[in-house]
FIVOTOR-731260 format. One record per residue (C-alpha): residue number from 1; x, y, z. Coordinates in Angstrom, 2 decimals. Layout:
n:NUM; east:X; north:Y; up:Z
...
END
This chain:
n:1; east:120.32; north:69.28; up:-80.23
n:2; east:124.08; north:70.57; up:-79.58
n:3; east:124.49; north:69.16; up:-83.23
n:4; east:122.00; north:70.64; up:-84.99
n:5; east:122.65; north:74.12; up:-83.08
n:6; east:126.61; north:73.84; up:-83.93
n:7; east:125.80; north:72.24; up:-87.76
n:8; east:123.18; north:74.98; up:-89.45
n:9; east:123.66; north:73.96; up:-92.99
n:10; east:123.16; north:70.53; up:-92.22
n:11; east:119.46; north:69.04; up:-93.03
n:12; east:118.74; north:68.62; up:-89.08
n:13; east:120.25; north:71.77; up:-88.36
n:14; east:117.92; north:73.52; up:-91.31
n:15; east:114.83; north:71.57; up:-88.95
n:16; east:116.09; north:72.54; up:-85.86
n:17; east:116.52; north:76.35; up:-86.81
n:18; east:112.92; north:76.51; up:-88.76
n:19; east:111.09; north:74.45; up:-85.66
n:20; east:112.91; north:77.31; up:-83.34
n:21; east:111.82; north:80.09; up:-84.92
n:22; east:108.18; north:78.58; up:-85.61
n:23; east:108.06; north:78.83; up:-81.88
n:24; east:109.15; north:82.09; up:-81.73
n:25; east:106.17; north:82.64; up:-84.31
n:26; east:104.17; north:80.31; up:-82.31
n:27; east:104.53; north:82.78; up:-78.94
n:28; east:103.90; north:85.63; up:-81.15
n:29; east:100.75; north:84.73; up:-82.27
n:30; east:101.04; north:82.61; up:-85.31
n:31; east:99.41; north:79.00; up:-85.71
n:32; east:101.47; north:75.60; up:-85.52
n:33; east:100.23; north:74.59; up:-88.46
n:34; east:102.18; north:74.36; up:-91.96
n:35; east:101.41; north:74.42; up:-95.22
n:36; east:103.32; north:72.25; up:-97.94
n:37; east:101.93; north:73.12; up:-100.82
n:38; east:104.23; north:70.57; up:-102.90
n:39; east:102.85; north:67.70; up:-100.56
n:40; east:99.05; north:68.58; up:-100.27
n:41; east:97.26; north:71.96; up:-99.69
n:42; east:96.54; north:70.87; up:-95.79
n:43; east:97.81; north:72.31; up:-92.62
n:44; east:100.52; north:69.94; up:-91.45
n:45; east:101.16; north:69.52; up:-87.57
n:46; east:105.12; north:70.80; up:-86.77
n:47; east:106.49; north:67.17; up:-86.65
n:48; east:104.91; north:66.11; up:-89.59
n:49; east:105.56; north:69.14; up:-92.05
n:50; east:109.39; north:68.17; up:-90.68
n:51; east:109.47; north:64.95; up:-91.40
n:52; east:108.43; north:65.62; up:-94.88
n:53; east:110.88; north:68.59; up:-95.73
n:54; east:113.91; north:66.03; up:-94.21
n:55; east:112.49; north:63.85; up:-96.58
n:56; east:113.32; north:66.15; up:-99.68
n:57; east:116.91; north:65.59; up:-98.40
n:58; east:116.88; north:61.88; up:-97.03
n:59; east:120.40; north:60.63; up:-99.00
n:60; east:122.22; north:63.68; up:-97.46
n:61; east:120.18; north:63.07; up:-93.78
n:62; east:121.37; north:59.89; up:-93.54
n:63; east:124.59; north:61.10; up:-94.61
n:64; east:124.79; north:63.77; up:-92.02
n:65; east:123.77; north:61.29; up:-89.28
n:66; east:126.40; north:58.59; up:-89.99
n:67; east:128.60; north:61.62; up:-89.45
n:68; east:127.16; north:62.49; up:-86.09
n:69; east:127.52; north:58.66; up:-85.05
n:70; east:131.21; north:58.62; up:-85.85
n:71; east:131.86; north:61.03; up:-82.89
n:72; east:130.95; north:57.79; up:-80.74
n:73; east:132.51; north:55.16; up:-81.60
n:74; east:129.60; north:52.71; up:-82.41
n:75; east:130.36; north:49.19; up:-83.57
n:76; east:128.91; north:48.40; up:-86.91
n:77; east:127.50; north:51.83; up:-87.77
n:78; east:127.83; north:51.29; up:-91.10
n:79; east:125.15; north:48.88; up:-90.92
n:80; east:123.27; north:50.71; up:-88.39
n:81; east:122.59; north:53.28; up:-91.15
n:82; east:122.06; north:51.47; up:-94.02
n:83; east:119.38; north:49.63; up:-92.37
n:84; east:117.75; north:52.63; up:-91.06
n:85; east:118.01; north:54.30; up:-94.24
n:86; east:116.78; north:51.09; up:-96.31
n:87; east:114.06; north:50.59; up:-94.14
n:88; east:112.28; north:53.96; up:-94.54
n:89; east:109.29; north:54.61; up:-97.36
n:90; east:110.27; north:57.03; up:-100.05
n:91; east:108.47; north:58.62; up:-102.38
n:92; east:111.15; north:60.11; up:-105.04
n:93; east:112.04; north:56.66; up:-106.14
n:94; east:111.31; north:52.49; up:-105.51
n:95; east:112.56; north:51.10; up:-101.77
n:96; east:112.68; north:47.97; up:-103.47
n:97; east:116.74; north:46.91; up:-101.70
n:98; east:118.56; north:43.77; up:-100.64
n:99; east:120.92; north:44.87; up:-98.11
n:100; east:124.17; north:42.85; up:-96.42
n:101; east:124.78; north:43.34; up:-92.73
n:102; east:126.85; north:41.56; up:-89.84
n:103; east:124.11; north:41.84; up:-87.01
n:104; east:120.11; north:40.54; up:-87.16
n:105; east:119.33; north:44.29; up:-87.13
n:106; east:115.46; north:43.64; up:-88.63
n:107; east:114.99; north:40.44; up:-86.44
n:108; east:116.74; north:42.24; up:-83.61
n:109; east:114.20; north:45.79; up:-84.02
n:110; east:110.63; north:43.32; up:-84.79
n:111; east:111.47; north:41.27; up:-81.40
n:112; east:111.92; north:44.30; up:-79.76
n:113; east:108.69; north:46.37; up:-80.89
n:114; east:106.71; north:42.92; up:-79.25
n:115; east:108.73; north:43.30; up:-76.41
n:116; east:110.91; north:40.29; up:-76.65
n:117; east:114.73; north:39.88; up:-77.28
n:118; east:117.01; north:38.58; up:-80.45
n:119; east:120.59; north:38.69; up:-79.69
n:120; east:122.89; north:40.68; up:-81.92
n:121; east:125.20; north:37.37; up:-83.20
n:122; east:127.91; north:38.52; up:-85.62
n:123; east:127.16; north:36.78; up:-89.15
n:124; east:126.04; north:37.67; up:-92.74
n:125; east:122.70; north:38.63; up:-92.99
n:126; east:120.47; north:39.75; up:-95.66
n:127; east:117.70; north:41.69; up:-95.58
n:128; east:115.40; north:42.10; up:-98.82
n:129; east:112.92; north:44.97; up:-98.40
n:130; east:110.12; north:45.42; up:-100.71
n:131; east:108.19; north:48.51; up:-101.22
n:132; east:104.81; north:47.67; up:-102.10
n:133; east:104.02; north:51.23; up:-102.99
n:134; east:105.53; north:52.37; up:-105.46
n:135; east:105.18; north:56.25; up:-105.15
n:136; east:107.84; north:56.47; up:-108.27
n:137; east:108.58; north:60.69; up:-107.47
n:138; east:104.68; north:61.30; up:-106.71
n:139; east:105.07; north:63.50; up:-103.30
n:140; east:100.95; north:64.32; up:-102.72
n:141; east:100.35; north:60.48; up:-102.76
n:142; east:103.08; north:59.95; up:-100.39
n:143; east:101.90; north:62.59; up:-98.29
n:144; east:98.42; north:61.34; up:-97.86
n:145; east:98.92; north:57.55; up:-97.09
n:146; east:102.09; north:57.61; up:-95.20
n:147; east:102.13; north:60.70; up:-93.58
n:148; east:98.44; north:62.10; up:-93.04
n:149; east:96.89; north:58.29; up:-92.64
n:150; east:99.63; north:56.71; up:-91.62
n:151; east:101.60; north:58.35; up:-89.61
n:152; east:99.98; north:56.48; up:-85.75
n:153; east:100.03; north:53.30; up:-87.74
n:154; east:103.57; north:53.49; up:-88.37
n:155; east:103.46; north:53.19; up:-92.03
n:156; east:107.19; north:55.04; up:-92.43
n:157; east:108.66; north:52.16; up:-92.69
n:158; east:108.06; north:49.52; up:-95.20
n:159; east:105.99; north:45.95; up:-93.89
n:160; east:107.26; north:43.16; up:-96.21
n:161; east:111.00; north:43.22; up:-95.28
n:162; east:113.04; north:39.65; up:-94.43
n:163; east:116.24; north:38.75; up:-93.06
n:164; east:118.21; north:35.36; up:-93.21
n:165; east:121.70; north:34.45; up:-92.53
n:166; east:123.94; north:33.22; up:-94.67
n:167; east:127.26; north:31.32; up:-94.92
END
C-alpha cells in the first residue's frame, strides 16, 4: 500500500487511488459496481473491474513490480517475474512463451496449490506455456470467460504449461 500511495503514476498506484476514492463514493451513496464498457456492458464487482483496467497496462505492471521487488533484495527476481508475468492469460496478444529460469518455479507453485512441497534446486529449467485461447486483442471475449466465468475457477492463469530441466 505505502507503494502505491508514494508511486501515483504508477499502474498500482492509478488502482489504489481509483479503489480509494470509489470508497469515498461508496460511503456517499454510490454503488460498488463498475461499468467497462470496452470489456462488456455489465456491472463489474471492484476487484474485478481492477484487475481488468491493470490489464490494459500488464507490460508496464510487471515492470513497476520488478521495481518494487528490487527494494528487497530477492534472489532470482528476475525469474520470479517473468514467470508471473508469462503465466498470466492475456487478451491483447497470444501467451503462447517458452521461458528459461534457474528455480522449478511452475513445479514449485502446482505442488504447493495441492499442498505438498518441491524444493527450489538451482538448475536450468524451461517452462513452455501454451495459451489455448487465443483472444488475439478481443477484450469482451476475454472479459466473459476469464474474468466473469472464470474468475473462482482460477482461469487467470493459463492450464497447459510444463517445466523440465535441462543440462
Amino acid at each position: 500500500m505505502l507503494f502505491a500511495e508514494k508511486n501515483p503514476q504508477t499502474v498500482i498506484g492509478k488502482e489504489f487511488t481509483w479503489i480509494n476514492d470509489k470508497i469515498k463514493d461508496v460511503l456517499d451513496g454510490s454503488s460498488w459496481g463498475t461499468v467497462l464498457n470496452d470489456f462488456a456492458d455489465v456491472t463489474w464487482p471492484v476487484e474485478e473491474a481492477s484487475y481488468l483496467k491493470i490489464g490494459e497496462h500488464l507490460d508496464r505492471f510487471f515492470v513497476e513490480i520488478k521495481l518494487f521487488l528490487d527494494q528487497f533484495d530477492i534472489e532470482y527476481v528476475d525469474d520470479l517475474v517473468l514467470y508471473q508475468r508469462s503465466m498470466v492469460v492475456k487478451w491483447k496478444n497470444g501467451g503462447n512463451k517458452e521461458i528459461k529460469v534457474s528455480l522449478p518455479l511452475h513445479s514449485f507453485y502446482t505442488s504447493q496449490l495441492i499442498g505438498e512441497s518441491v524444493p527450489l534446486i538451482l538448475g536450468k529449467y524451461i517452462v513452455r506455456i501454451v495459451d489455448n485461447f487465443n483472444f488475439n486483442g478481443d477484450k469482451k471475449r476475454y472479459a466473459k470467460e476469464i474474468v466473469w466465468w472464470g474468475r473462482k475457477g482460477g482461469k487467470f492463469i493459463y492450464q497447459n504449461i510444463t517445466e523440465h530441466e535441462t543440462k
